[in-house]
C-alpha positions as CSV (number, residue, x, y, z in Angstrom):
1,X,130.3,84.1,121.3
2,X,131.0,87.7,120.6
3,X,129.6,88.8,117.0
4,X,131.2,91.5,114.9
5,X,131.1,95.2,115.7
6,X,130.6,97.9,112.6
7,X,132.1,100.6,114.4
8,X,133.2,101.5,118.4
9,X,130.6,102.7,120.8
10,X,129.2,106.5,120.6
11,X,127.5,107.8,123.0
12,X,125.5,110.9,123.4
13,X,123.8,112.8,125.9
14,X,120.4,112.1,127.4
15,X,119.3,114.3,129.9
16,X,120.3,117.5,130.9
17,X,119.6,119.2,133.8
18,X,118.1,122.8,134.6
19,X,118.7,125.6,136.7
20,X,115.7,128.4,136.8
21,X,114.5,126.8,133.4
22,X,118.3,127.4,131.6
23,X,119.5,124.0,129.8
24,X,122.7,123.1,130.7
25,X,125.3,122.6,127.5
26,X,125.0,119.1,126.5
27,X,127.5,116.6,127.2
28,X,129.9,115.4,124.7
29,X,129.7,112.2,122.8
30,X,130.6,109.5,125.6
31,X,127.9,110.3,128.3
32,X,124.1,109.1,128.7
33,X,121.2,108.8,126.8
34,X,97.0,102.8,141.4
35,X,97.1,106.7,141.2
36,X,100.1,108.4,142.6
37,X,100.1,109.3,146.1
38,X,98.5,113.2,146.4
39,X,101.0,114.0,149.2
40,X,100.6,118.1,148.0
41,X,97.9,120.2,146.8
42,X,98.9,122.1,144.4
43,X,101.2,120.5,141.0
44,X,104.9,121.8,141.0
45,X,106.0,123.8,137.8
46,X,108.0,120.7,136.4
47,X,105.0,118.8,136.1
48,X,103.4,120.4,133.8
49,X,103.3,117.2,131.4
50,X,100.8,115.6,133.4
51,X,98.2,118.1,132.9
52,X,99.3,118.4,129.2
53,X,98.7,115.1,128.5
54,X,96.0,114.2,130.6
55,X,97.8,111.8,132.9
56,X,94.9,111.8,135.6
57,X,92.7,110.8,132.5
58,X,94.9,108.0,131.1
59,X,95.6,106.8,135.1
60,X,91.3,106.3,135.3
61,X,91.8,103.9,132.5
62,X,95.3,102.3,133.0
63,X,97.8,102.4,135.6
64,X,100.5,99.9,134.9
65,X,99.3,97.1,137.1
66,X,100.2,93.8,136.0
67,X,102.6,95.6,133.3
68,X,106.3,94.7,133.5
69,X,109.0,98.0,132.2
70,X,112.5,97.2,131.7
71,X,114.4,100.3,132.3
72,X,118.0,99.7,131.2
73,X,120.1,102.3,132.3
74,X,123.2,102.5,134.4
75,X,123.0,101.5,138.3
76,X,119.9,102.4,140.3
77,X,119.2,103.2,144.0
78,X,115.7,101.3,144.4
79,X,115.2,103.0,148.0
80,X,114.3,106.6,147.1
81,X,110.9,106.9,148.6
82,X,109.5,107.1,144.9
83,X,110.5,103.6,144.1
84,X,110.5,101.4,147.5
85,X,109.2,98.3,146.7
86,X,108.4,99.2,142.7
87,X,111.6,97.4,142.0
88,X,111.1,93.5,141.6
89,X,114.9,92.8,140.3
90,X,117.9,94.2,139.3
91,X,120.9,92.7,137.6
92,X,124.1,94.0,136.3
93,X,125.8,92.8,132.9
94,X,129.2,94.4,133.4
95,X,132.5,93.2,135.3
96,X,134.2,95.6,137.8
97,X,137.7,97.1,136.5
98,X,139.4,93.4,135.6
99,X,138.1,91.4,133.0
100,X,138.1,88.4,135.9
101,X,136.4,91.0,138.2
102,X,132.5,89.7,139.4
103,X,129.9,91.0,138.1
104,X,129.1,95.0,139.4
105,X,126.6,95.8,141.5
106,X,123.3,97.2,139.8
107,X,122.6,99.0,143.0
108,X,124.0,102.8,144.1
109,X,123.4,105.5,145.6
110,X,124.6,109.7,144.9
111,X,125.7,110.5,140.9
112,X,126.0,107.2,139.5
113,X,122.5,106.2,140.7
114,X,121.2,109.6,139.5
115,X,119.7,108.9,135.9
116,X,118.4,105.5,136.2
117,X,116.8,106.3,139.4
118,X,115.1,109.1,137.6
119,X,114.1,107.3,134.6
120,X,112.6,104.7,136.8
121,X,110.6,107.6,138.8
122,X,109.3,109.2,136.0
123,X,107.8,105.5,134.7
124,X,106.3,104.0,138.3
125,X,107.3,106.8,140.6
126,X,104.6,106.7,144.0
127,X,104.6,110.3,143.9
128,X,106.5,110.2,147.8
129,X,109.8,112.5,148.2
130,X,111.9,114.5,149.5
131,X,110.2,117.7,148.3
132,X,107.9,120.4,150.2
133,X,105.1,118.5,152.3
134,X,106.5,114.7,150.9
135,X,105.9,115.5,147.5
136,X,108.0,113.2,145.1
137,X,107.8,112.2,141.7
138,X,104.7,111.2,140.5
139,X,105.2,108.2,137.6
140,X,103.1,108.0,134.5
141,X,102.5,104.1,135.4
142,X,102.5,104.7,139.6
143,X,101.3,100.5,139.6
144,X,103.6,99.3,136.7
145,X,106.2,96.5,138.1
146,X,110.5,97.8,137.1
147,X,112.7,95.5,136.6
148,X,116.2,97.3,135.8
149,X,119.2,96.0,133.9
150,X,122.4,98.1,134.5
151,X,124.7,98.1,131.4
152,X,127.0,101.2,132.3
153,X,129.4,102.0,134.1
154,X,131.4,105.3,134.3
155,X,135.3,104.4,135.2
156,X,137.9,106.5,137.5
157,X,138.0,108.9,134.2
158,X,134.2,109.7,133.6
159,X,134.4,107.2,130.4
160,X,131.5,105.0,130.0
161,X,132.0,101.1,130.1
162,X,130.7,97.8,130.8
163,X,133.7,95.1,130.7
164,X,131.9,91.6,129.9
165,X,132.5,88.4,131.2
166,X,133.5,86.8,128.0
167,X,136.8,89.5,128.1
168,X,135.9,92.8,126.2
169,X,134.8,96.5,127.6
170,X,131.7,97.1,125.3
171,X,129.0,99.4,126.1
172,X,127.0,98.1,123.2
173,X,126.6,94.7,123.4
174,X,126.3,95.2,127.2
175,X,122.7,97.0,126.0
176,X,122.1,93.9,123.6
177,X,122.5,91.5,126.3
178,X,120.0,93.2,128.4
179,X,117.4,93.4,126.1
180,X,117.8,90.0,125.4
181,X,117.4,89.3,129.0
182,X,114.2,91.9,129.9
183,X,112.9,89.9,126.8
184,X,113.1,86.5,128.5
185,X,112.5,88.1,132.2
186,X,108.6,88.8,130.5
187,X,109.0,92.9,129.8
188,X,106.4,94.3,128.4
189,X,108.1,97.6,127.7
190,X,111.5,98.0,127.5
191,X,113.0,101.6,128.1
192,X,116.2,102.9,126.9
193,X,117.2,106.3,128.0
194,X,120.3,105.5,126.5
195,X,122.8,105.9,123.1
196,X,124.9,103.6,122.1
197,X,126.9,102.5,118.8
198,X,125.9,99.6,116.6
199,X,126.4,96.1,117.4
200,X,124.8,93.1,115.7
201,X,124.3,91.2,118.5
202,X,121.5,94.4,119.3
203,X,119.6,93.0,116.0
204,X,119.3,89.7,117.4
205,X,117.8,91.2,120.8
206,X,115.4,93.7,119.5
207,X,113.8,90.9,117.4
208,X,114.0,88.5,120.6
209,X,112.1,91.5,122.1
210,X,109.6,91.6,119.0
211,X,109.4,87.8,119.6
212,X,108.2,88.2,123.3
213,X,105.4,90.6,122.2
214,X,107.9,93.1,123.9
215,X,107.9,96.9,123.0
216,X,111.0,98.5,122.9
217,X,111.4,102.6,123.8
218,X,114.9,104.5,123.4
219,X,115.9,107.7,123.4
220,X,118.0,110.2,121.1
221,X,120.8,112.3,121.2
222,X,120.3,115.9,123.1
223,X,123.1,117.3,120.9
224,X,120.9,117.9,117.8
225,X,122.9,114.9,116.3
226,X,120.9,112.0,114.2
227,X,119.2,109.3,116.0
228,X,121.9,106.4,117.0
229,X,121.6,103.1,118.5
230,X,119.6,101.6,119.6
231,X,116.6,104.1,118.3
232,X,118.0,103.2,115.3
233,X,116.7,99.2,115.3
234,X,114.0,99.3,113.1
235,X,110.7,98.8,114.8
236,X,111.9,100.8,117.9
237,X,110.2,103.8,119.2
238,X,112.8,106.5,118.4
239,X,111.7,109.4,121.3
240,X,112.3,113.1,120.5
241,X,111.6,116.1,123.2
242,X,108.7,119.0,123.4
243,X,108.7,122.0,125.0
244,X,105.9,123.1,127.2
245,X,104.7,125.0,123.8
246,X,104.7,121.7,121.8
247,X,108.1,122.8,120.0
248,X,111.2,120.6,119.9
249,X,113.7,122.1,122.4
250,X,117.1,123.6,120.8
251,X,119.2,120.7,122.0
252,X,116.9,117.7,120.7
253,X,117.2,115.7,117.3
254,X,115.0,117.4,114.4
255,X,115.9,116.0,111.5
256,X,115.4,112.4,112.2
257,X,113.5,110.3,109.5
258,X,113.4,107.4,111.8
259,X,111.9,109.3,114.8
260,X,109.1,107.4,116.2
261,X,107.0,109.8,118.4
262,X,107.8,113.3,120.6
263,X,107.5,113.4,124.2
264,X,107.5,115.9,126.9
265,X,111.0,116.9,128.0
266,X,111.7,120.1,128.7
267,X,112.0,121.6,132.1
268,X,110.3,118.1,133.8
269,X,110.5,117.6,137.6
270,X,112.8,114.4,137.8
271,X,115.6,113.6,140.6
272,X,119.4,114.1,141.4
273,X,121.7,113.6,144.1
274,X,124.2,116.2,145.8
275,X,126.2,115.9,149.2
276,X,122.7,116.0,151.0
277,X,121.2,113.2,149.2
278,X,118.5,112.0,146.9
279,X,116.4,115.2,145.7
280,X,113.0,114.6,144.4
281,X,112.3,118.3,143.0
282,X,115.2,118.7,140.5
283,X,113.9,120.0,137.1
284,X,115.8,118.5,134.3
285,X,115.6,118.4,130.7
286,X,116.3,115.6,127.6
287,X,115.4,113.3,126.0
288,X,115.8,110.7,128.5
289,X,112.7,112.3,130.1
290,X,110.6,111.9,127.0
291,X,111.2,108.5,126.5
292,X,110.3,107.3,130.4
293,X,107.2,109.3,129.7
294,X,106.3,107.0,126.6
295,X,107.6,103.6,128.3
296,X,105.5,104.3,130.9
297,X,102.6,105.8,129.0
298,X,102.2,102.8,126.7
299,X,102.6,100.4,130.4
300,X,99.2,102.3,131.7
301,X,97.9,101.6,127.8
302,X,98.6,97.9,128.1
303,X,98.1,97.6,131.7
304,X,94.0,98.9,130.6
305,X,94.1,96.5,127.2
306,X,95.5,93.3,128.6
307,X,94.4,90.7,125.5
308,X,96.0,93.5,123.1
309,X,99.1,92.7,121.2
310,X,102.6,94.8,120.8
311,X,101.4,95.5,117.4
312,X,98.1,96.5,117.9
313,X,98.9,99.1,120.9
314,X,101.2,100.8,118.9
315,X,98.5,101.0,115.9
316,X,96.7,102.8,118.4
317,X,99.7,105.3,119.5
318,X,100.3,106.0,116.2
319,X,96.8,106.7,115.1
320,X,96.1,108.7,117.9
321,X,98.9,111.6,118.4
322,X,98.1,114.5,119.9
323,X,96.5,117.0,117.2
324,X,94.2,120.0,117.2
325,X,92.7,123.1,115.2
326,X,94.9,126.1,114.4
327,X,93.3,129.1,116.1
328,X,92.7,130.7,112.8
329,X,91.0,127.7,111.1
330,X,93.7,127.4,108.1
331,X,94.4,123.4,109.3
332,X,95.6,121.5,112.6
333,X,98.9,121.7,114.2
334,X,100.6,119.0,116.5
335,X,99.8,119.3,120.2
336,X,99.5,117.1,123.8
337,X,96.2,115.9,122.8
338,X,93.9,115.3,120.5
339,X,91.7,118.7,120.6
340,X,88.9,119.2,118.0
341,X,86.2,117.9,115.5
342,X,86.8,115.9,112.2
343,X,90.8,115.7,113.3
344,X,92.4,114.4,110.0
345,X,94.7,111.0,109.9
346,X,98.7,111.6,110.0
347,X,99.9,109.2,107.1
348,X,103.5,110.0,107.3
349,X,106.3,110.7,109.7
350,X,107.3,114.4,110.3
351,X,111.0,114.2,110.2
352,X,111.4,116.6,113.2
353,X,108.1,114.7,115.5
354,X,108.2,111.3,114.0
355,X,104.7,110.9,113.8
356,X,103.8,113.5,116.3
357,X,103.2,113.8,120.0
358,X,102.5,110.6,122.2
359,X,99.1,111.2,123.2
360,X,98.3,108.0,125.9
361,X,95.5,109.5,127.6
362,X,93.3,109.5,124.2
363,X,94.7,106.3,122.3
364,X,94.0,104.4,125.9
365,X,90.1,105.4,124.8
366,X,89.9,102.9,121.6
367,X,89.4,99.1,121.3
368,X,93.6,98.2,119.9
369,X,92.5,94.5,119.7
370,X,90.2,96.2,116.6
371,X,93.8,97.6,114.8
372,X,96.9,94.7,113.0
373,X,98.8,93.1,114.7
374,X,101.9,94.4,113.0
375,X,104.5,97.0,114.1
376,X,103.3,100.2,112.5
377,X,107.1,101.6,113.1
378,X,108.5,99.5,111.5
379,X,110.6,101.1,108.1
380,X,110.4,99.0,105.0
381,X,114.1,100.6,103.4
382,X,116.6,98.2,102.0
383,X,119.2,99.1,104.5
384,X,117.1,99.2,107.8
385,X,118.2,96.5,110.6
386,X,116.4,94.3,111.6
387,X,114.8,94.1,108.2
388,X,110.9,94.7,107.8
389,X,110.7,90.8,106.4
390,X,112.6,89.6,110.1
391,X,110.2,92.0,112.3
392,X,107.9,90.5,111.0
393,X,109.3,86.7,111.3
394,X,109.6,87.3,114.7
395,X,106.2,88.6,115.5
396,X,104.8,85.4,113.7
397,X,102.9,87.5,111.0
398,X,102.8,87.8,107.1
399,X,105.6,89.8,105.0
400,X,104.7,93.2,105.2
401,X,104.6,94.7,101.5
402,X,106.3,98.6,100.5
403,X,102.8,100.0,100.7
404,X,102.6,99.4,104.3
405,X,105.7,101.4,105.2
406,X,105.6,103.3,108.3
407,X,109.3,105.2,106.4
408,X,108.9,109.5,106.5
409,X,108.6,110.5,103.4
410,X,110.1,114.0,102.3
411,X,108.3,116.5,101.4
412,X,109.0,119.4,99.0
413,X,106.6,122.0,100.6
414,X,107.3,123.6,103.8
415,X,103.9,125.3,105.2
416,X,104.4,128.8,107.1
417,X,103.5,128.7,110.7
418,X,102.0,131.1,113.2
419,X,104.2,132.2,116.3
420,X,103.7,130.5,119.0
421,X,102.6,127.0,117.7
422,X,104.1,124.6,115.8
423,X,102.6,123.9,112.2
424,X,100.3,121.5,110.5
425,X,101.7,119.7,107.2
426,X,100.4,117.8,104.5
427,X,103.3,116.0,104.2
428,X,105.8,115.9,106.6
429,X,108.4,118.6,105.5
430,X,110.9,120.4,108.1
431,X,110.8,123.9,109.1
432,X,113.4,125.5,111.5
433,X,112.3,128.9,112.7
434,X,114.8,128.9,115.7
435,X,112.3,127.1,118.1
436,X,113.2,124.0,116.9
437,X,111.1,123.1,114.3
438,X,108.1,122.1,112.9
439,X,104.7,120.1,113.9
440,X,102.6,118.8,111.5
441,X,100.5,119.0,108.2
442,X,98.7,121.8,106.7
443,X,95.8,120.9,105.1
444,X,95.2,122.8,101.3
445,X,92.3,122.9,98.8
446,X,89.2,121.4,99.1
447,X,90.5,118.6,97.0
448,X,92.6,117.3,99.8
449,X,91.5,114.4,101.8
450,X,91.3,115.2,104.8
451,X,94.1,112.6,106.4
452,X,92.2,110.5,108.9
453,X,93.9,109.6,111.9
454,X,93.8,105.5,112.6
455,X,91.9,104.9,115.7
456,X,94.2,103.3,118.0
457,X,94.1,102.2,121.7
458,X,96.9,100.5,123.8
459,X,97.1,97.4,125.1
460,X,98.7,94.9,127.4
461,X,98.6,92.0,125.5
462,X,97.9,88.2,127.3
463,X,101.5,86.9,128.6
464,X,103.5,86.4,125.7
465,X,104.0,82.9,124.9
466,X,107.5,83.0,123.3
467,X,109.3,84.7,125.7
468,X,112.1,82.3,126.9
469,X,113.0,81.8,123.0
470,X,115.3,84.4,123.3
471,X,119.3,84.0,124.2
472,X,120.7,84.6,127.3
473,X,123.8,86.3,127.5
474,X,110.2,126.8,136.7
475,X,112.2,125.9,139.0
476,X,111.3,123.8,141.7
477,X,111.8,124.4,145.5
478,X,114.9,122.6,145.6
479,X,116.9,122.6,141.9
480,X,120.4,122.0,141.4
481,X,122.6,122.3,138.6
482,X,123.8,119.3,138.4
483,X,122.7,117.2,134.9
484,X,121.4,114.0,135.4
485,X,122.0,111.5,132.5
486,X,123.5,108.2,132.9
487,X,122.7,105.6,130.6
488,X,124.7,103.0,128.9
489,X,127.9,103.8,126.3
490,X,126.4,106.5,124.6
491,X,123.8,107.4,126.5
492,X,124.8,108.5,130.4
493,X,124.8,112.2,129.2
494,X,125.8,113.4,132.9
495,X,128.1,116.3,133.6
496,X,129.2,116.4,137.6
């Protein structure tokens, strides 16, 4: 049966695409949210990420192999070179244009294909293209298994939709169903590049998810709106964009006090489609990007910490974001990785990069079965969904207590910052200088602790047990212009 819907569906952009490095204007509310194959030389400017981050580092310890990613996006086209044969199943949830129409097909090819296709890349990509010398786009997780879930649609007038079986067009619960399905089907990591309005049947599925030892990723708006469904579920990863600098990007959430983590996505080589075909070279940015990049991060983590739990892989992510000294030794700023002696602990959420920059390629390093078993994400406020008490039902551990709240705190100081980099709080307060505002903590007097960060490493954790308990239902060589953001109501965030 149906349940209740607060409010109607609104969706919000995802990814945007770039020409010669210029971000597109975002699209309104109602749009999307084994080592690669060396086929070139020399690294195309869109991937500067991997460097960044370390990706070659993290792939020496992980590489997704025996790690399951959900990607639930709108229709995919699974025969791009990047992704032939990464793709062990796709389903639809969504009717055609009659109510007593069969079921869509999750398969496409050309625009609608465009953002799920990409997402999927960017996760498990092979690193084979259509680009100069066969280059193609090179996943963080090139051995991680995809199994994709399309729960969008866009009709004959660009609107997004997902007509259900049971007799009602709804974006939302469309989502909800297919995270209760990737929960059952065995995900590890479920990834939503998508935006979407509430629906309480998306409570029930994230806790299924939580239930199946499952780790659930979604993106944000890229209209500098708050963080919506389902980012919002309490215990999700929340994903925010950098900049090549480490700086949130002007069209990215920065004022989110349930953002999770910041990932690159700015100016990222991803895919697209045009009257020629698949493109493998397109440089695009959004959030979208960012959160692929985590899903797929924390499916290399797992995929090298196998008897780790959900919990303990993301103690390690969160005690291990990127950080390093300021150049003039007054503190540490917020970077790709973790750069420096004596780093200090982040103990609160900054409310513009949740807790800072996803830094795989150092929290793959530490023992995670070492670190709790509970979700460190997880925000212990009154009015949170699911509630901090059901998380951690559903993940079979104690009642967490207010002390152990993951919740940003605000801060009444706002540290100056340098040009250039972003800055280093104590607490997490917000500073907008234009560049989209601020990192970290700055460490004052003497008398301040330094704040130690909580050694973490990621994990794969031993088959879930209780997965079938939940319900069933820089420019590149070639860049075009086109934006590429499908994703379900609220998330597509495509303009062609």
């Amino acid at each position: 049966m149906r349940r209740a819907r607060a409010h109607a569906t609104a969706l919000a952009l995802a990814l945007v695409a770039t020409a010669a490095g210029a971000v597109a204007a975002p699209a309104t509310a109602g749009t999307l949210a084994g080592a690669p194959d060396r086929v070139s030389a020399a690294a195309s400017p869109g991937e500067w990420w991997r460097s960044a981050m370390g990706v070659d580092e993290l792939n020496r310890r992980g590489t997704g192999k025996g790690v399951t990613v959900a990607v639930i996006d709108g229709p995919i086209d699974a025969d791009v070179p990047e992704l032939r044969g990464k793709v062990v199943s796709s389903r639809s949830f969504c009717t055609g244009a009659r109510f007593d129409s069969p079921l869509r097909s999750p398969s496409a090819t050309g625009k609608p294909a465009e953002h799920a296709t990409s997402m999927a890349a960017l996760i498990a990509g092979s690193g084979r293209g259509t680009g100069p010398g066969g280059r193609g786009i090179r996943g963080i997780a090139p051995d991680a298994t995809i199994r994709h879930y399309a729960a969008m649609y866009r009709n004959d007038k660009d609107k997004a939709t997902c007509p259900l079986v049971d007799g009602a067009d709804d974006v939302d619960e469309g989502i909800a169903r297919a995270i209760d399905r990737a929960a059952s089907d065995g995900a590890d990591v479920i990834s939503i590049s998508l935006i979407a309005g509430y629906d309480t049947e998306m409570i029930d599925s994230v806790l299924n998810a939580y239930r199946a030892d499952a780790i659930v990723v979604a993106g944000t708006p890229n209209d500098k709106t708050a963080v919506q469904w389902p980012a919002l579920g309490n215990g999700v990863l929340a994903v925010t964009s950098v900049d090549s600098a480490g700086r949130i990007p002007d069209f990215s959430v920065r004022n989110g006090p349930s953002l999770a983590l910041a990932a690159p996505g700015k100016d990222v080589t991803a895919g697209s489609y045009d009257d020629a075909g698949w493109h493998s070279d397109t440089v695009v940015s959004g959030s979208s990007i960012a959160t692929a990049i985590v899903a797929g991060g924390i499916a290399a983590m797992r995929s090298a910490h196998p008897d780790a739990s959900a919990g303990q892989i993301l103690h390690a992510v969160k005690d291990n974001v990127g950080l390093r000294e300021k150049k003039d030794g007054s503190g540490y700023e917020t970077w790709f990785r973790r750069n420096g002696s004596d780093l200090p602990t982040v103990r609160s959420a900054n409310r513009a990069y949740g807790w800072g920059i996803f830094d795989p390629a150092d929290a793959v390093q530490v023992d995670p079965t070492t670190l709790p078993k509970d979700n460190p994400f997880v925000r212990t406020g009154k009015n949170e969904e699911p509630t901090a008490q059901q998380v951690a039902t559903f993940m079979s551990l104690p009642a967490p207590t207010p002390s152990g709240s993951a919740s940003p705190t605000a801060s009444p100081t706002v540290s100056a910052t340098p040009s250039g980099t972003p800055a280093a709080q104590a607490a997490p307060a917000v500073r907008d200088d234009g560049s989209g505002g601020p990192p970290w903590f700055l460490l004052g007097a003497v008398g301040l602790a330094l704040l130690l960060l909580a050694g973490g490493g990621l994990a794969l954790r031993g088959r879930r047990a209780a997965a079938g308990a939940s319900s069933a239902p820089t420019t590149s060589a070639t860049t075009t212009s086109t934006t590429t953001t499908d994703g379900a109501a609220g998330a597509e965030g495509r303009n062609h």
